[in-house]
C-alpha positions as CSV (number, residue, x, y, z in Angstrom):
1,X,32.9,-11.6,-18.9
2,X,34.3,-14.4,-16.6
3,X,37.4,-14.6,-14.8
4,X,39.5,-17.5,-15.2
5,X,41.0,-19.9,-12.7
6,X,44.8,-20.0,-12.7
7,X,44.6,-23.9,-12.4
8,X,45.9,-25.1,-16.1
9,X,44.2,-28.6,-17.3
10,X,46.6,-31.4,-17.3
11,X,46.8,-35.0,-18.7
12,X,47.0,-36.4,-14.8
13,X,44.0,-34.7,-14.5
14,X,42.3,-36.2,-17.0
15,X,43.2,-39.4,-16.2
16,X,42.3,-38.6,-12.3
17,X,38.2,-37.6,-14.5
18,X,38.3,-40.6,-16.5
19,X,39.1,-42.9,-13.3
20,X,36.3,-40.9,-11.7
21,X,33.8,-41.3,-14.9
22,X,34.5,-45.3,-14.8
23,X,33.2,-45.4,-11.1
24,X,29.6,-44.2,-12.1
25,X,29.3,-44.4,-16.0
26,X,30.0,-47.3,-18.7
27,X,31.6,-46.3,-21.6
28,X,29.9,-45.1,-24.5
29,X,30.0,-47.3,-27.6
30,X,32.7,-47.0,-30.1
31,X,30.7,-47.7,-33.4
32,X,32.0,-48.5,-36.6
33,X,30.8,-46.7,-39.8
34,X,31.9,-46.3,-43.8
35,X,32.3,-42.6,-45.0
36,X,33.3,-43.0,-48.8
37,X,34.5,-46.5,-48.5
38,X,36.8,-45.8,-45.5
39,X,35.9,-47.9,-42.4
40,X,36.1,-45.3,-39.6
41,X,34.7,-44.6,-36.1
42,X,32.0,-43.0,-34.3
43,X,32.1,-42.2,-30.4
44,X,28.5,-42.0,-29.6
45,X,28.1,-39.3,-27.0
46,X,24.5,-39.2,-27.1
47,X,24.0,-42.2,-25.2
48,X,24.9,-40.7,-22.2
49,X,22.2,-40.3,-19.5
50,X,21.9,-36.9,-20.3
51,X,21.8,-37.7,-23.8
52,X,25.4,-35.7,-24.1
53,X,29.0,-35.7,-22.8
54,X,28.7,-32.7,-21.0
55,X,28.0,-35.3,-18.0
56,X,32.0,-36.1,-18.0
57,X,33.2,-32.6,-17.2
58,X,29.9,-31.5,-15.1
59,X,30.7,-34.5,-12.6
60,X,34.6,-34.3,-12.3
61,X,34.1,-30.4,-11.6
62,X,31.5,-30.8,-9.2
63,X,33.1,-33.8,-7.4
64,X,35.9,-31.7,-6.5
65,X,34.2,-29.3,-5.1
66,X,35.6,-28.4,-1.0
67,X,32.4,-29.0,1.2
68,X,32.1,-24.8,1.8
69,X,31.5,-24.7,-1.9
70,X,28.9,-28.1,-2.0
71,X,27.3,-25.8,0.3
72,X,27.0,-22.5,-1.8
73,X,25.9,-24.3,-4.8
74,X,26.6,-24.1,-8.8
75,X,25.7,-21.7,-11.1
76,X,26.4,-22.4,-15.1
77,X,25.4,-20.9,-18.2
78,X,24.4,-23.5,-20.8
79,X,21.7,-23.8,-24.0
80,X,21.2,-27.6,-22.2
81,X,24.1,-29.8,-22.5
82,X,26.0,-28.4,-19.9
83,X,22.9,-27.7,-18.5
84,X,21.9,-31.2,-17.7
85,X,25.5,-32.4,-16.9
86,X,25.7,-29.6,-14.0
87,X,22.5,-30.8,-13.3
88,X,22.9,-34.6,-13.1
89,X,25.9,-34.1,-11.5
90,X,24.3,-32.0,-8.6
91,X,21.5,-33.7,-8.0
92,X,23.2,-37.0,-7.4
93,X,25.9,-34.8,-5.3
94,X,23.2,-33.3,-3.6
95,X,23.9,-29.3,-4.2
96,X,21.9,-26.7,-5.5
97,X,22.2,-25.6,-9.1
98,X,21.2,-22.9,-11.4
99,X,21.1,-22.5,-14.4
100,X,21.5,-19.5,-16.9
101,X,19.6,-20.7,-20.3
102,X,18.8,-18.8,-23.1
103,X,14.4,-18.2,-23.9
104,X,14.8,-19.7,-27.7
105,X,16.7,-22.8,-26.1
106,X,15.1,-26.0,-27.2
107,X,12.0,-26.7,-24.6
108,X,13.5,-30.6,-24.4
109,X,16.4,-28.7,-22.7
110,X,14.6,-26.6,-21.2
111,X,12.6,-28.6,-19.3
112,X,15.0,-31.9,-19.0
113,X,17.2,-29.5,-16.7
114,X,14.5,-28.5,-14.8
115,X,13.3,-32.1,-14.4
116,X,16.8,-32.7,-13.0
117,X,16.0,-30.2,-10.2
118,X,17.8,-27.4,-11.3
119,X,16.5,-23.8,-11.3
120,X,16.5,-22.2,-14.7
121,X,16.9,-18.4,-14.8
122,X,16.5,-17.2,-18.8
123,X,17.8,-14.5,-20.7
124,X,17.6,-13.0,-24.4
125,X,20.0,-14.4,-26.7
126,X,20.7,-11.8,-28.2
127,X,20.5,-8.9,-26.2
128,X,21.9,-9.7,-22.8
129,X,25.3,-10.7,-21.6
130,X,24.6,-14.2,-20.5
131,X,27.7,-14.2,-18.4
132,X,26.5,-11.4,-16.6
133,X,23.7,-13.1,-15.7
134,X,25.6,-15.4,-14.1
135,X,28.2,-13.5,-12.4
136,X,25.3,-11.5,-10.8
137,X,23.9,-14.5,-9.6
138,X,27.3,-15.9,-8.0
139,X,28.2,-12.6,-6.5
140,X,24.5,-12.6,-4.6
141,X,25.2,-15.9,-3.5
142,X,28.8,-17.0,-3.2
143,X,27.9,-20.3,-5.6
144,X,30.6,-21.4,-7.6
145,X,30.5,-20.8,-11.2
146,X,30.9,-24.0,-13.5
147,X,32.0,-22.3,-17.1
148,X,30.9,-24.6,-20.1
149,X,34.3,-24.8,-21.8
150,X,36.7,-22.0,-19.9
151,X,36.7,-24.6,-16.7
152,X,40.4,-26.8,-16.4
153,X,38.0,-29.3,-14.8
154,X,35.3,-29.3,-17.1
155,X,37.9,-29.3,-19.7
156,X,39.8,-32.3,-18.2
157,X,36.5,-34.2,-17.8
158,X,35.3,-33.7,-21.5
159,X,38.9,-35.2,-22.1
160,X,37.9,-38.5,-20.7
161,X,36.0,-39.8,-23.6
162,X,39.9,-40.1,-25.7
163,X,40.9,-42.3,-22.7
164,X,37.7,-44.3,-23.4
165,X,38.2,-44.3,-26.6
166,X,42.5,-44.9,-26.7
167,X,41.3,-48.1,-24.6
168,X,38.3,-49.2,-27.4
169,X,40.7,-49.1,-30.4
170,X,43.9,-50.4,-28.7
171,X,45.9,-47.0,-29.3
172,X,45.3,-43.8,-30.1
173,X,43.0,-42.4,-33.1
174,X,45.2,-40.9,-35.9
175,X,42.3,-37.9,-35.7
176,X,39.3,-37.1,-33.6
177,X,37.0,-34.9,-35.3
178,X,35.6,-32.8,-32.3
179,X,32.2,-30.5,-32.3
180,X,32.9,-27.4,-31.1
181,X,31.5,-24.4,-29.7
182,X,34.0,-23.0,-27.1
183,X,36.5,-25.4,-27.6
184,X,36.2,-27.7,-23.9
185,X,36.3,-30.7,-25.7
186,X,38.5,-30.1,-28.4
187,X,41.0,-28.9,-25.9
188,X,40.1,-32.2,-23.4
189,X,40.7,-34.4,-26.2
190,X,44.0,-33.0,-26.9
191,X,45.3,-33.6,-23.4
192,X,44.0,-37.1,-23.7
193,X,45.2,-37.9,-26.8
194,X,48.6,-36.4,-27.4
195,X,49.1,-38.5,-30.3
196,X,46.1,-37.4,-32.2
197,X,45.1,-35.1,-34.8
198,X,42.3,-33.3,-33.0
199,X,39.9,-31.2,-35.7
200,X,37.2,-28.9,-34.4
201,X,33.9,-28.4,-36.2
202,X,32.1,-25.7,-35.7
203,X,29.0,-24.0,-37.4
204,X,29.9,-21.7,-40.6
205,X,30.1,-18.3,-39.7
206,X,30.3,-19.4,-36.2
207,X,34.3,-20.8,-36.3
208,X,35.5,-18.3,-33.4
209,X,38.0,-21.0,-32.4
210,X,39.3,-21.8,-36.2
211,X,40.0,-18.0,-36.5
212,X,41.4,-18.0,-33.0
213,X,43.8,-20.7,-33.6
214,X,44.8,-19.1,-37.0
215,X,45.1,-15.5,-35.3
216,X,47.2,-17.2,-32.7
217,X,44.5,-14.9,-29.9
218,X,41.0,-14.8,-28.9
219,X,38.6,-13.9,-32.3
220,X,35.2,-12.8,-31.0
221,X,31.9,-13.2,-32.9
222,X,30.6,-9.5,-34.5
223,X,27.0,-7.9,-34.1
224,X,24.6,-9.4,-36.3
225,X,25.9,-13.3,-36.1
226,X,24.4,-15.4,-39.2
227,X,21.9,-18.1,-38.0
228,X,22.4,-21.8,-36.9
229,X,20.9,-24.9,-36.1
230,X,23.4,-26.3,-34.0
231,X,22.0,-24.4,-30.8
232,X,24.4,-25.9,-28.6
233,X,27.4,-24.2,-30.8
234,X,27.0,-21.0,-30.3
235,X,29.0,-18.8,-28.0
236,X,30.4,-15.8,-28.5
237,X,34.1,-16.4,-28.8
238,X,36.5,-19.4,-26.6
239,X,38.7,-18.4,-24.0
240,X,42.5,-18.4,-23.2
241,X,42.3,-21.7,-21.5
242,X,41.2,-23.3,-24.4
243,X,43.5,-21.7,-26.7
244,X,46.6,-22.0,-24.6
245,X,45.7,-25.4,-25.1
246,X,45.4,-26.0,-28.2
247,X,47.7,-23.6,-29.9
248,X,50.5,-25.7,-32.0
249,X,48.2,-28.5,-31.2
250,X,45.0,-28.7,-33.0
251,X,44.2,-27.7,-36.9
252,X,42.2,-24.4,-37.7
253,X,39.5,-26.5,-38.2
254,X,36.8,-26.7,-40.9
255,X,32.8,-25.1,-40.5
256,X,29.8,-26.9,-41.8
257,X,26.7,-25.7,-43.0
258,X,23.4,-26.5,-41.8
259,X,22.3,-28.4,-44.8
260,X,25.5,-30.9,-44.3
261,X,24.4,-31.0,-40.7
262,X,21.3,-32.3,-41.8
263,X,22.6,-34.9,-44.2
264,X,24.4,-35.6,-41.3
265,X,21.3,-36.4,-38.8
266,X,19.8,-38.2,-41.3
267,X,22.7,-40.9,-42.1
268,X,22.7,-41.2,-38.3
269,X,19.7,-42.5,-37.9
270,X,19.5,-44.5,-40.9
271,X,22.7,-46.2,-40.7
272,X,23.6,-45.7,-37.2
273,X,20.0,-46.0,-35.7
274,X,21.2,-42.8,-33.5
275,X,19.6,-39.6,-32.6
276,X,21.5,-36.7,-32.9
277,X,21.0,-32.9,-32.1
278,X,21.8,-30.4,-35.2
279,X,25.2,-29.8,-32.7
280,X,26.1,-33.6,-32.0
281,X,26.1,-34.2,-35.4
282,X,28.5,-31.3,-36.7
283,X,31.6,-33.7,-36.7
284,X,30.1,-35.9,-38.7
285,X,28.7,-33.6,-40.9
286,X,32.7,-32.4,-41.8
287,X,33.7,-36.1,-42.7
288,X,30.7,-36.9,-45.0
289,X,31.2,-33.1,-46.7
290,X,34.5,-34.5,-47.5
291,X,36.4,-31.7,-45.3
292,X,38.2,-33.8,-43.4
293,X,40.5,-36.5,-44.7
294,X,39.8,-39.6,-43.1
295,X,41.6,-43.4,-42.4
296,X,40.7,-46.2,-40.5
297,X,41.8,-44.6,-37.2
298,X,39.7,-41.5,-37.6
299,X,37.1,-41.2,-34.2
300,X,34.0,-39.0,-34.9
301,X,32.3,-37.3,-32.2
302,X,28.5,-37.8,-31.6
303,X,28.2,-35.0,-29.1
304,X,24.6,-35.2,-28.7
305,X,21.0,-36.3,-29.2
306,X,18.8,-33.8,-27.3
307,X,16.8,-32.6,-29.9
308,X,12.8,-31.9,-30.3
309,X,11.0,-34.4,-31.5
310,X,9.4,-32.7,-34.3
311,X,11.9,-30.2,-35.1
312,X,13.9,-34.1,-35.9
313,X,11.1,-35.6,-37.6
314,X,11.0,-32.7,-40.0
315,X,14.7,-33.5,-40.8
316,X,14.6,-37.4,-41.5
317,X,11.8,-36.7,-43.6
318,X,13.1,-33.9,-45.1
319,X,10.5,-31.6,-44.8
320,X,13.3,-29.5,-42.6
């Protein structure tokens, strides 16, 4: 399992990430849309370069990274999101980066992080310890390990799309709906946005963090976890850092299926004319299910479009 830094994410520090973010990246459109005859908002994440918003915490991590540790490279353990953000992010930084991927991640992931120059080492999901993996690899070679979600920089960088978006609507939303798998933006978000509602969406039978935040401590997934789509939701459990948080902060959250997920994807494209992974699209899956309640200051999170192009087509046409 990993260790945790004793550095706690902060508020300054995600303003500190979002001044950093504006230097290289424009904002990601804030998009209008109508869910049930209420005029709400969708943050559209999937425009990023990377096609994700794991760019916002894989740069302000890496950027303040001491010169000894540029030197000793990154490792990080993603199913592509993070991935490519940890990849992007060395690349134009000019360190070394590895990545721990799973063998059944999508090959667009797959082969957009190694196109970013990264070197890919895979494991078995499940059947190994992914973390592990990773440790070993750090241990061998003194890199620095850049956690998807468990990371007070990673979380404070995934925090900078609320300032974006605080600074698109002229105040704060009333609620951001937030896909989740460990819980780094849904915690970022909270930091940024103090006066918001902030609602994970996770997979059904994949909520670790809902049923962390209800147990008040860490809930780990059991042996035998139920299938997904949403590939990039998927660990095993969130950490403390995430929890300590959002405790007394966020709601438990709601779980979608993969059939709302795909309603979802589909209503993206054809009223949004957005791409969206089975993942990016679990927010907006929870407001058209009617889970969530929504106003005019509700903000959606597109997470991410990284998806295979037939595995998509299958889904807009239905066939999926």
């Amino acid at each position: 399992m990993f260790q945790e830094t004793p550095r706690l994410p902060s508020r300054d520090g995600v303003l500190r990430a979002a001044e950093k973010i504006a230097a290289i990246l424009p904002p990601t459109p804030l998009l209008p849309v109508e869910i049930g005859g209420i005029r709400c908002w969708v943050k559209a994440e999937n425009l990023q370069p990377i096609g994700a918003f794991k760019i916002r915490g894989g740069w302000h991590r890496l950027t303040d990274l001491s010169d000894d540790q540029r030197a000793r490279g990154v490792v990080a353990v993603s199913s592509g999101n993070h991935a490519q953000g940890v990849a992007w992010a060395a690349r134009k930084l000019g360190i070394s980066a590895t990545i721990v991927m799973p063998r059944d991640a999508p090959q667009v992931k797959l082969d957009a992080t190694r196109a970013l120059g990264a070197e890919v080492v895979l494991y078995n999901r499940p059947g190994e310890d992914r973390e592990e993996v990773a440790r070993k690899i750090c241990d061998a070679s003194g890199a620095t390990l850049v956690h998807a979600f468990a990371d007070p920089w990673v979380i404070e960088g995934q925090g900078t799309a609320g300032i974006e978006i605080t600074a698109q609507l002229g105040r704060q939303p009333s609620r951001i709906l937030a896909c989740c798998g460990g819980g780094g933006l849904a915690a970022g978000l909270s930091l940024a946005c103090p006066d918001s509602a902030i609602v994970p969406v996770e997979p059904f039978g994949w909520d670790t963090l809902g049923r962390s935040l209800l147990a008040r401590s860490i809930v780990r997934m059991g042996e035998n976890p139920p299938s997904t789509i949403c590939d990039a939701l998927q660990p095993m459990s969130s950490a403390q850092i995430n929890l300590d948080v959002l405790l007394d902060r966020s709601d438990p959250g709601v779980a979608v299926t993969d059939a709302e997920v795909r309603s979802a994807q589909r209503l993206a494209f054809s009223r949004l004319r957005l791409v969206l992974e089975p993942g990016g699209a679990a927010a907006l899956a929870a407001a058209l299910s009617g889970k969530v309640e929504l106003d005019e200051n509700t903000v959606i999170m597109l997470t991410g479009g990284n998806t295979d192009p037939d595995s998509f087509a299958a889904v807009i046409t239905g066939t999926h």
